[in-house]
N, C-alpha and C positions, 0 to 999 in steps of 0.2 A: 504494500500500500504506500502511500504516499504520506510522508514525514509529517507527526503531527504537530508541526513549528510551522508549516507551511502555511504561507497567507497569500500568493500567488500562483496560480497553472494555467502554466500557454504552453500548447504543444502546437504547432506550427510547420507545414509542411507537409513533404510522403510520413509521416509517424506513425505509428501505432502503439496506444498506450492501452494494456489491459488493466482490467478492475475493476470499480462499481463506483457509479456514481454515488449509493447511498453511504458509502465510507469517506466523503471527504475529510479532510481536517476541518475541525470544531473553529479554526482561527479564518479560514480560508475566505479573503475578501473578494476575489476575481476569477474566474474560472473562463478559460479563452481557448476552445477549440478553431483553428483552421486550418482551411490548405485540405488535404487530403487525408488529414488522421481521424484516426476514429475509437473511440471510447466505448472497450465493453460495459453492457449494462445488465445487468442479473438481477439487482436488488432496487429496489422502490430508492427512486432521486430523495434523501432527504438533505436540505440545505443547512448549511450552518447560519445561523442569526447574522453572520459577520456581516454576509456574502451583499456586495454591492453590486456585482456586475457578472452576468451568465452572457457569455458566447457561443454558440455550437455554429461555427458556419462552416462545415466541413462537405466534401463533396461525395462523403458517405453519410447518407441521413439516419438519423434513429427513428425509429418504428412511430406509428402516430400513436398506440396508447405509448410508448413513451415520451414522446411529444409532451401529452397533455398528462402524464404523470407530471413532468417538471413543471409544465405551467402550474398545477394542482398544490403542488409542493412548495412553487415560489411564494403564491397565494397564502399559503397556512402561514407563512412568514409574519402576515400582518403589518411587514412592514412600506415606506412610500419611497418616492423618488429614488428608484433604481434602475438597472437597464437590463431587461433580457434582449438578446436576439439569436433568433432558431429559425432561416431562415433559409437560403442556398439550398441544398438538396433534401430539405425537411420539409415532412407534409405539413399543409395544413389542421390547426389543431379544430378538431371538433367535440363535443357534449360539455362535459366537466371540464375538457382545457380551454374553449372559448369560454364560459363564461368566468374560469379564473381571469382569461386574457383581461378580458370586460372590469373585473373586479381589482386587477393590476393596475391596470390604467385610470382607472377611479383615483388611486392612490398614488398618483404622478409617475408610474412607474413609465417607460417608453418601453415597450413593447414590439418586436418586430416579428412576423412570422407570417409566413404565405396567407 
């Protein structure tokens, strides 16, 4: 897993990082997928409080219930003026992850996603 002192991750480029989103580090303020990597996912997205800023813009997309697992996730956070974007080769979110989106963006969050 990934060091729990960690308060930054960009994987950037051809990459490939395994693991689970729902282990990030407890500190972790930015989470920045691009480029071509792709982030195994097993376990339910749970975010840390830190987290100010979700990226997944990779040109391998994650599944739309995972999609909308993270928007769901982001959501419980309860918190405002943040920034997701899931966008690039990610589906469109629908049921429970639109109306997080909806419920994100109430809350000054910017939001980008198909």
């Amino acid at each position: 897993g990934l060091p729990a002192s960690l308060d930054l991750y960009s994987n950037q480029g051809a990459n490939t990082a395994g693991g689970d989103l729902g282990g990030l580090p407890a500190n972790l303020r930015s989470y920045n997928v691009q480029g071509s990597g792709l982030v195994a996912t097993t376990t339910p997205y749970a975010p840390p409080a830190t987290l100010t800023s979700f990226i997944h813009l990779s040109s391998v997309a994650v599944s739309q219930a995972t999609l909308n697992d993270i928007l769901v996730a982001l959501d419980a956070l309860g918190t405002s003026s943040r920034t997701a974007r899931m966008d690039g080769a990610n589906p469109a979110p629908t049921g429970a992850g639109l109306t997080a989106k909806a419920n994100l963006i109430s809350r000054g969050w910017s939001v980008v996603t198909k």
